[in-house]
C-alpha positions as CSV (number, residue, x, y, z in Angstrom):
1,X,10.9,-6.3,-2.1
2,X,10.3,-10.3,-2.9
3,X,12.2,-12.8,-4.7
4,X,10.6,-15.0,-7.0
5,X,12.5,-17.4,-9.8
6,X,11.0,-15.1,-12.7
7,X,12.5,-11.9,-11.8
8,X,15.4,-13.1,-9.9
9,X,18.1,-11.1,-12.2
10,X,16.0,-7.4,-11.6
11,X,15.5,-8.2,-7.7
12,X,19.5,-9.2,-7.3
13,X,20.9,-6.2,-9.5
14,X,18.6,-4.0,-7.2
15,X,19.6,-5.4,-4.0
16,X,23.3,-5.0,-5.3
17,X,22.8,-0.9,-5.6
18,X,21.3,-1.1,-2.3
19,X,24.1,-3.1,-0.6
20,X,26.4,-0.7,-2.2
21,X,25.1,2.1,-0.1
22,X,24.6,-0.2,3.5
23,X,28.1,-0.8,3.0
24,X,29.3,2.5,2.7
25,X,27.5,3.3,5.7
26,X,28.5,0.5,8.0
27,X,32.2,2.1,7.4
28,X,31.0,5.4,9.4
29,X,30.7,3.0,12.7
30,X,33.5,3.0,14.9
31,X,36.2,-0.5,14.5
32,X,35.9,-1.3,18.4
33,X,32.3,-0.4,18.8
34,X,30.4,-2.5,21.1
35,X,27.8,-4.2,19.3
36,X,24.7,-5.4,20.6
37,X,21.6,-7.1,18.6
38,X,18.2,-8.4,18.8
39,X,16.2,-10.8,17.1
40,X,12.9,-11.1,16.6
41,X,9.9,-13.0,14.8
42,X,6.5,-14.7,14.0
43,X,5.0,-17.5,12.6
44,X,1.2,-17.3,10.9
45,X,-0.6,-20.1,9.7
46,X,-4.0,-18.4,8.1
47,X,-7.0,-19.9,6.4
48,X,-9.6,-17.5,4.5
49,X,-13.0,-17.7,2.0
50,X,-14.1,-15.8,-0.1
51,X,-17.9,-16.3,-0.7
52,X,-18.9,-14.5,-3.6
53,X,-15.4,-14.8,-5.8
54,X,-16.1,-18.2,-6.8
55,X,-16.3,-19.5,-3.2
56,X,-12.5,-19.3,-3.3
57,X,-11.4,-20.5,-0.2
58,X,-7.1,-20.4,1.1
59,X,-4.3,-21.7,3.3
60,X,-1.7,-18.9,4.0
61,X,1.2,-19.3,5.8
62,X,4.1,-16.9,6.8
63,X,7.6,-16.6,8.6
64,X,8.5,-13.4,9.5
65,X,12.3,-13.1,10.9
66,X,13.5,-9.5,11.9
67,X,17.1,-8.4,13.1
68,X,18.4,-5.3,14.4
69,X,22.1,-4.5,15.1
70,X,23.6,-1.8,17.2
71,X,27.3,-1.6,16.2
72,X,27.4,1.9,18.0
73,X,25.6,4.5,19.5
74,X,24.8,6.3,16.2
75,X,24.4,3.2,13.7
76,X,21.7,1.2,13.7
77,X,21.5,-2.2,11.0
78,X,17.9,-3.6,10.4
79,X,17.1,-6.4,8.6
80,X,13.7,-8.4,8.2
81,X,12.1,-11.3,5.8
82,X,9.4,-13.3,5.3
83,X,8.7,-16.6,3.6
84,X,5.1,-16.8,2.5
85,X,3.2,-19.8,1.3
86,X,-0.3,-20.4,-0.4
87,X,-2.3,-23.5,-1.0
88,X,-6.0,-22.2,-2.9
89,X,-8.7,-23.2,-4.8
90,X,-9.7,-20.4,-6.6
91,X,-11.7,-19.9,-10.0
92,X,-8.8,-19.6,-12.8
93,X,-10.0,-18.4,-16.7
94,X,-13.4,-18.6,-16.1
95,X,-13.1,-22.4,-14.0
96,X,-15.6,-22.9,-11.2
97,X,-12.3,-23.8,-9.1
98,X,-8.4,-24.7,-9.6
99,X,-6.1,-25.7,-7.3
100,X,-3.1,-22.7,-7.0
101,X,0.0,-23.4,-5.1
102,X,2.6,-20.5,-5.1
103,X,5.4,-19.0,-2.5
104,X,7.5,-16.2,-2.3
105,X,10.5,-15.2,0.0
106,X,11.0,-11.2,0.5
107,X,13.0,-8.4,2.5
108,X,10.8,-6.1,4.5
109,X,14.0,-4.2,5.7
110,X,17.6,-4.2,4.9
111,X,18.5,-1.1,5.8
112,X,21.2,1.0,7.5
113,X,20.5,4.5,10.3
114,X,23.2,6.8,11.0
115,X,22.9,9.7,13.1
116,X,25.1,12.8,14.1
117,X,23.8,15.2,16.1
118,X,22.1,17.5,13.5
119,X,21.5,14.5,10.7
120,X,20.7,11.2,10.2
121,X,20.9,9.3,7.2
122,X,18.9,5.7,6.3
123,X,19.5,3.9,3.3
124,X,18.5,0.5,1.7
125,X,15.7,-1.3,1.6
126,X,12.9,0.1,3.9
127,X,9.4,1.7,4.9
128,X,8.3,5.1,5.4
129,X,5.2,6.7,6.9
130,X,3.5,9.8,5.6
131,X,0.5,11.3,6.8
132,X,-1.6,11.3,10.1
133,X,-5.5,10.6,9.0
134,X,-6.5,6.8,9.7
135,X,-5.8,4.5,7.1
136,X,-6.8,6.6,4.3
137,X,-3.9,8.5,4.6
138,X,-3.6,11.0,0.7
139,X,-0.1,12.4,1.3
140,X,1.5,8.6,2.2
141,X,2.7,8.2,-1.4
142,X,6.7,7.1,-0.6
143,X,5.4,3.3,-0.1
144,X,3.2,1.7,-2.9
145,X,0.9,-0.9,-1.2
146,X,-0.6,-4.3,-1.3
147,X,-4.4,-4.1,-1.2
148,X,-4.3,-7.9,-0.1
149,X,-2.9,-7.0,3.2
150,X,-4.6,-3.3,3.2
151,X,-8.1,-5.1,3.5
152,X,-7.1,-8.1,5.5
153,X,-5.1,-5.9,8.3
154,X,-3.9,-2.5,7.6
155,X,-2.2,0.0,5.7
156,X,1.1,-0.1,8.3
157,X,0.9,-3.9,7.0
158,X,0.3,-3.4,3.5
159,X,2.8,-0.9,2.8
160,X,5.6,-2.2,0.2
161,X,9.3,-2.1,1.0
162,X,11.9,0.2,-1.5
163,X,15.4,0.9,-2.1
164,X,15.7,4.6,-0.8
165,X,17.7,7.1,0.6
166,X,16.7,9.4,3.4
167,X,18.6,12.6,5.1
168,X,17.0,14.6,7.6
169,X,18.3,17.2,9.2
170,X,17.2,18.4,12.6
171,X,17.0,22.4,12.1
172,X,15.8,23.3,15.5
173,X,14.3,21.6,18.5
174,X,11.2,21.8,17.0
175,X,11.6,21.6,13.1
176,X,13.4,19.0,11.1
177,X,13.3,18.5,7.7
178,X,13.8,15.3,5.4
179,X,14.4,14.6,1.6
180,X,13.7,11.1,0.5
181,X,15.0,9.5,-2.6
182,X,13.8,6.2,-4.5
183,X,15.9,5.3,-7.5
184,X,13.8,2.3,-8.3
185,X,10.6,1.7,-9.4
186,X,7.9,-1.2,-7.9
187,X,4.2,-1.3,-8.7
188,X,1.9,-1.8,-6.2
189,X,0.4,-5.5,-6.1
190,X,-3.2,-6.3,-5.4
191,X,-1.8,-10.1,-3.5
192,X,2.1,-10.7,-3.2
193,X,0.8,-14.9,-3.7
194,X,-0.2,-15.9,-7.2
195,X,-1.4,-12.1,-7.8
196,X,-2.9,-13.0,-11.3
197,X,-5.8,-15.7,-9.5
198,X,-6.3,-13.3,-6.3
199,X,-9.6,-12.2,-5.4
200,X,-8.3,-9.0,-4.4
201,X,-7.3,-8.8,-8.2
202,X,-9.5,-6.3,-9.9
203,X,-8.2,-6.6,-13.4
204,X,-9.6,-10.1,-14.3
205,X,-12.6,-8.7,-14.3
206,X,-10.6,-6.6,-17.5
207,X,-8.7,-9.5,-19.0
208,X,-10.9,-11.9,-18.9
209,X,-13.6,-9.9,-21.1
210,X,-12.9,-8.6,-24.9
211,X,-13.3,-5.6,-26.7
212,X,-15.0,-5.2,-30.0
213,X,-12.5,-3.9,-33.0
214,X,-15.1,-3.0,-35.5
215,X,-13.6,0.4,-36.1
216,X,-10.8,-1.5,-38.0
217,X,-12.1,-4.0,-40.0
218,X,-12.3,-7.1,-37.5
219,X,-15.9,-9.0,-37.8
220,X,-16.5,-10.0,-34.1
221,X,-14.9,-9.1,-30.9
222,X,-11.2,-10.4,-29.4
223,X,-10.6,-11.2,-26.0
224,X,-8.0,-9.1,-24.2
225,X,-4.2,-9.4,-23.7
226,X,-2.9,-7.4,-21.1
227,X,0.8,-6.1,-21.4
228,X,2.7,-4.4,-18.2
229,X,5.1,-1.4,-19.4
230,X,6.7,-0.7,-16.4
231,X,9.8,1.6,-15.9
232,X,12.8,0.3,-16.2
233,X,15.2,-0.5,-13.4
234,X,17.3,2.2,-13.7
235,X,18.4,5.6,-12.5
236,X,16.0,7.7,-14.7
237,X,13.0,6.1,-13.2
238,X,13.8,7.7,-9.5
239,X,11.2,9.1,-7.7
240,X,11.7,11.4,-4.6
241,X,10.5,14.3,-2.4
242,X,10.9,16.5,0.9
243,X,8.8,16.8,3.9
244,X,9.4,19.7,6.4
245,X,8.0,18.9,10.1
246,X,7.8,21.5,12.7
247,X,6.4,21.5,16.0
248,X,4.2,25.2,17.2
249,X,3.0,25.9,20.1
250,X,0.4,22.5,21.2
251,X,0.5,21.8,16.8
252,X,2.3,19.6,15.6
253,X,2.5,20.0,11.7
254,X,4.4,19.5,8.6
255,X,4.6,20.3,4.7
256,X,5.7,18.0,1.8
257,X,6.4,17.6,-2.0
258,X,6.8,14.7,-3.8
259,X,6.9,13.6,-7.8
260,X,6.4,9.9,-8.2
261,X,5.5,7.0,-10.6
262,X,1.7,5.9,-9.7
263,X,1.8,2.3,-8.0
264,X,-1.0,0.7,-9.9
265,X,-1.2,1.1,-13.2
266,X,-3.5,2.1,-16.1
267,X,-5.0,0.5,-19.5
268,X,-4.6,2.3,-22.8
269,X,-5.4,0.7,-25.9
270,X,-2.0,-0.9,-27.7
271,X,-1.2,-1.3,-31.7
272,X,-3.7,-3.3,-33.3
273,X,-3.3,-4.8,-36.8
274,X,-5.6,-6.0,-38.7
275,X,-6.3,-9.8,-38.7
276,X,-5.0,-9.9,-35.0
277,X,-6.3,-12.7,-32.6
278,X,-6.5,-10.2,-29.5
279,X,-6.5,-6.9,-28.7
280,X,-3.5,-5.6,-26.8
281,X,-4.4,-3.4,-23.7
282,X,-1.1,-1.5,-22.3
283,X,-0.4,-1.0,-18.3
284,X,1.3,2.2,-18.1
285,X,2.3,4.0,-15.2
286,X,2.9,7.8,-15.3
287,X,4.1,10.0,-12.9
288,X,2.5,12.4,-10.5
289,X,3.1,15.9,-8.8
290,X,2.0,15.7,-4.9
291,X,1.7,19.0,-2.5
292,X,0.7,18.2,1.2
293,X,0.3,19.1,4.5
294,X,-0.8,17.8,7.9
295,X,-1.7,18.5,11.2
296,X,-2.2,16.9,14.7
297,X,-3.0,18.3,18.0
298,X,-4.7,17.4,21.7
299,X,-7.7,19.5,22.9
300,X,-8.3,17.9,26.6
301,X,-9.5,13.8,26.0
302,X,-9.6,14.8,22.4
303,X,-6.9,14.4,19.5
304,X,-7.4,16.5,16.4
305,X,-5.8,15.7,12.9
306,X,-6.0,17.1,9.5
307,X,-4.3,16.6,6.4
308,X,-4.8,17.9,2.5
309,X,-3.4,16.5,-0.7
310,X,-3.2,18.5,-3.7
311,X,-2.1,16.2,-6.9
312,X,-1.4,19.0,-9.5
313,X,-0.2,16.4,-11.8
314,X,-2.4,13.5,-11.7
315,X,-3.8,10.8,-13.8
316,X,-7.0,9.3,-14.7
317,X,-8.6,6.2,-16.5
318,X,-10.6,6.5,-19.6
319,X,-11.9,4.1,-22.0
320,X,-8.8,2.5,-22.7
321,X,-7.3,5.9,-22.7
322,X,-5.1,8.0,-19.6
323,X,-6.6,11.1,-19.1
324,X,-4.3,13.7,-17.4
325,X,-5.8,16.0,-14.6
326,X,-5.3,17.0,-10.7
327,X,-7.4,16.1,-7.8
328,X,-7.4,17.0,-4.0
329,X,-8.2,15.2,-0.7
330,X,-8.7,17.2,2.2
331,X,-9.6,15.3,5.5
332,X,-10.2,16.1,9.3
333,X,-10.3,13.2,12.1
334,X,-10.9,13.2,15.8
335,X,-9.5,10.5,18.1
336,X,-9.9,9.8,21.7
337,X,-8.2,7.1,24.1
338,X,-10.0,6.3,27.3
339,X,-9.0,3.3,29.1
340,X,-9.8,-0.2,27.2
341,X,-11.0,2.0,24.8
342,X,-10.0,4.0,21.6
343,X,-12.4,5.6,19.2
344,X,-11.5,7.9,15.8
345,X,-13.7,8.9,13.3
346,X,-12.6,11.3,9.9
347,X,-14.2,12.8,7.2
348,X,-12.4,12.7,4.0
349,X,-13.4,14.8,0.9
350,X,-12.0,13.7,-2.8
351,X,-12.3,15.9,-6.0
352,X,-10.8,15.2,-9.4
353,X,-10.6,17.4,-12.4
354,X,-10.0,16.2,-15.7
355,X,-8.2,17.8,-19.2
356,X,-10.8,16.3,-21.1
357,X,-13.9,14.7,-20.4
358,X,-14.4,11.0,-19.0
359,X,-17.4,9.0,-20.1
360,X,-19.7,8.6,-16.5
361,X,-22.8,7.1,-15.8
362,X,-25.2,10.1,-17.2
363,X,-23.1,10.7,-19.9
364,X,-19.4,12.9,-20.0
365,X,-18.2,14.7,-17.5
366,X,-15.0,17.2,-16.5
367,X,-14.8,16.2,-12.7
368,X,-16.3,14.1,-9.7
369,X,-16.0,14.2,-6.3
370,X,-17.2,12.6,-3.2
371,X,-17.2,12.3,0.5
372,X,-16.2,9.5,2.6
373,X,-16.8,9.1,6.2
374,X,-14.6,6.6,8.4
375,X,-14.7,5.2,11.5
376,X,-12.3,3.1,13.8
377,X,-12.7,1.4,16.8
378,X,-10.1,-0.2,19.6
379,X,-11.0,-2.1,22.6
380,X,-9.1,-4.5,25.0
381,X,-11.0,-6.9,27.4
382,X,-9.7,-9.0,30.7
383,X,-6.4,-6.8,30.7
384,X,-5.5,-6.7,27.0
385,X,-5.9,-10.7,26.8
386,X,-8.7,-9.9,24.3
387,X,-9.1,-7.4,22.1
388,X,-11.6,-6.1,19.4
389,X,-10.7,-4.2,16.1
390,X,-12.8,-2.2,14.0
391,X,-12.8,-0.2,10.6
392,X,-15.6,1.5,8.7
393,X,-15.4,3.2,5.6
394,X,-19.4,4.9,3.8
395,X,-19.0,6.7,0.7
396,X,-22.7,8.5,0.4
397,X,-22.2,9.7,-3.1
398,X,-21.2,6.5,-4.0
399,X,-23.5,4.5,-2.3
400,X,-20.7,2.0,-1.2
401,X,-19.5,1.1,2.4
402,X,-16.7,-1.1,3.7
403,X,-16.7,-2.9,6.8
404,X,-13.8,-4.7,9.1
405,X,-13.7,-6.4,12.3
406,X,-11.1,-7.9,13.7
407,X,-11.6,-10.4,17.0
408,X,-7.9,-11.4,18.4
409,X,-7.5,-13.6,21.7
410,X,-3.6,-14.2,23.3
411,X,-3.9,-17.9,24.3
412,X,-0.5,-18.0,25.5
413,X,2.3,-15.1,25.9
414,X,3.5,-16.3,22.5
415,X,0.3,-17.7,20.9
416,X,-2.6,-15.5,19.5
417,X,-5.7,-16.3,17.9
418,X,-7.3,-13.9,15.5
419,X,-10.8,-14.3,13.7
420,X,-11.8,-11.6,11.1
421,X,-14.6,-10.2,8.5
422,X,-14.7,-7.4,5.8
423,X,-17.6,-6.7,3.9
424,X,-18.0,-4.6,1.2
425,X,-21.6,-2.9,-0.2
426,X,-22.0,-1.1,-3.4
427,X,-20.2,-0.5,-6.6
428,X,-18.5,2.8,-7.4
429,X,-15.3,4.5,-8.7
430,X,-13.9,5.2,-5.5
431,X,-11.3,2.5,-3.6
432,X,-14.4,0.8,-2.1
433,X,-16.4,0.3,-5.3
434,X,-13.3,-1.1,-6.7
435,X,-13.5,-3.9,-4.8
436,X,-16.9,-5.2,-4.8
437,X,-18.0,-8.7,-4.2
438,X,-14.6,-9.2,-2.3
439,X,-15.9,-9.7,1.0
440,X,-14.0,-11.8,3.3
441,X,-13.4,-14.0,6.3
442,X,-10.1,-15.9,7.7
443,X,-9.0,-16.9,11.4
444,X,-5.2,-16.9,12.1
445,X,-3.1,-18.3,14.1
446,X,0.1,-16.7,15.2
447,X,3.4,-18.0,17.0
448,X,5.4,-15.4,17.8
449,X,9.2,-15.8,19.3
């Protein structure tokens, strides 16, 4: 959740609701507890280019500040910010280059754990992790994300904090299950920093183009004006699910539901009038039905996960149109950790079926699908001082590939230097193709204390 003057009034009546519910639960701990606390944090200072989006080159900084308060044995209090700055030149409305200067100030976690024996509750403002595959992970659908920070770092970085309730109750030794509540919607953001000029932002590519209007009477062509209709803050745009995890035999495994808003959203075509000066393109975001499951197991040096995502109620974009439909992922991985080292690779299939047909590149069609094979790599030098991070992502069927290494050194005990590239290859539908031309390369500094 972030805090910028524009939306100040939404972000404070949120944080208001989820105070409401922190407070209740700070009365469960006991008056005379002994309280004990931590307090942690990091300073970045990161510069970045992009070559191919206009040569758009960046300063980022960041101040991360986290807190976390044991009042008792069975509460826990956890709160975490940032402050994030940006000073870019990057192409704005068609310019070879602008100067952008922009900040925000946000919560990662303001949250509150209780537990009893056989339950736990969190509420507030938090982060939760679905899902077991590397990165691409189908049934991880509590958190939207920022694709900023999902290319730069990872999807642990890049997922988005929400207000949310969760109660899990421990059923056996080896079974618990959990039901998750999020009253609240939030959109997932392509760059938390001056996300309309980002390179990472695939829709100016959309708005910045026009569409012809011909069919009602218009001589020429109008350039585009894009209009978000996001939920509303309120009750009726909650979201929520349950996820039953069980441990048998060496296995460990679990089973989930969950009926969402999607994160990014999707352009339809709004009310035109004749004699208009644009044409109105509509961000909608429906919902979604999700059934998953996934496994994880060791077999000697090896580690075996699965994990399968059926979206029975999904969504799809047409020309200027949502088409409804379902699609599945089903994926397998292998891991294995041997000293410096740690190596994972997965194989991730992706099918979507559509109500009505979708205009493709050899003509209509009812479906698509594809297969993507990753790769991830993990390995320390000179007893962890160095250390050497890779990510791979090839989409055959698409012809597109994504690439990331990451090259990190700890100069001091608190001081780490990190150099980095992605590139990306190809055009397609799939998450890669999406983000063409956005290759990348910063180095970063980091403080931490």
């Amino acid at each position: 959740m972030s805090l910028r003057f524009s939306d100040a009034a939404i972000s404070r009546t949120t944080l208001r609701r989820c105070g409401l519910a922190v407070a209740l639960l700070m009365l469960l701990a006991p008056a005379t507890a002994a309280q004990t606390a931590a307090t942690n944090g990091d300073v970045t200072v990161a510069s970045d280019l992009f070559p191919h989006r206009g040569n758009t080159a960046e300063i980022r900084s960041r101040i991360f500040v986290e807190e976390v308060i044991d009042p008792g044995p069975t509460l826990r209090i956890t709160v975490s910010g940032f402050a994030e700055g940006l000073v870019a030149h990057r192409p704005v409305n068609g310019s070879e280059g602008s100067r952008v200067i922009d900040g925000v100030v946000g919560v990662l976690d303001a949250s509150v754990s209780w537990k009893a024996r056989r339950v736990d509750l969190l509420a507030g403002v938090s982060r939760v992790s679905w899902g077991r595959l590397d990165e691409l992970q189908p049934t991880d659908v509590v958190n939207p994300l920022d694709a900023s920070r999902f290319f730069f770092e990872s999807r642990s970085e890049a997922r988005l904090p929400v207000a949310l309730v969760r109660l899990r109750g421990y059923l056996t030794e080896n079974a618990t299950v959990e039901g998750i509540y999020v009253p609240f919607f939030r959109r997932g953001r392509f760059d938390r920093l001056d996300e309309p000029t980002s390179p990472f932002n695939v829709e100016q590519d959309f708005s910045g183009g026009n569409v012809a209007c011909l069919a009602i009477g218009c001589p020429a062509v109008l350039p585009i004006a894009i209009s978000r209709r996001e939920p509303a803050v309120t009750w009726g745009s909650g979201q929520g699910g349950v996820r039953l995890n069980a441990t048998t035999g060496r296995v460990d495994w679990s089973a989930s539901a969950y009926r969402g808003l999607e994160p990014f959203g999707f352009g339809t075509a709004g009310a035109l009038q004749p004699g208009a000066t644009f044409f109105p393109i509509d961000v909608v975001y429906p919902r979604f039905t999700m059934l998953g499951g996934d496994f994880e197991t060791v077999r000697g040096q090896w580690g075996l996960r699965g994990e399968v995502a059926a979206f029975v109620d999904d969504t799809f974009q047409g020309p200027l149109r949502v088409v409804p439909g379902s699609s599945l992922d089903v994926g397998i991985g292998v891991d294995r950790k041997a000293g410096p080292y740690r190596v994972s690779g997965t194989v991730l299939y992706h099918r979507e079926a559509y109500d009505e047909p979708i205009a493709a590149s050899n003509g209509t069609s009812r479906n698509r699908s594809n297969l993507s094979l990753i790769l991830a790599g993990d390995r320390t030098f000179s007893r962890e001082r160095y250390r050497l991070r890779t990510f791979a992502v090839y989409t055959p069927d698409e012809s597109n590939a994504f690439l990331r290494a990451i090259a990190g050194a700890n100069v001091r005990d608190n001081l780490a230097l990190e150099g980095s590239v992605g590139w990306f290859s190809g055009t397609g539908q799939n998450l890669i193709g999406t983000f063409a031309d956005s290759d990348f390369m910063y180095v970063r500094l980091k403080y931490y204390f």
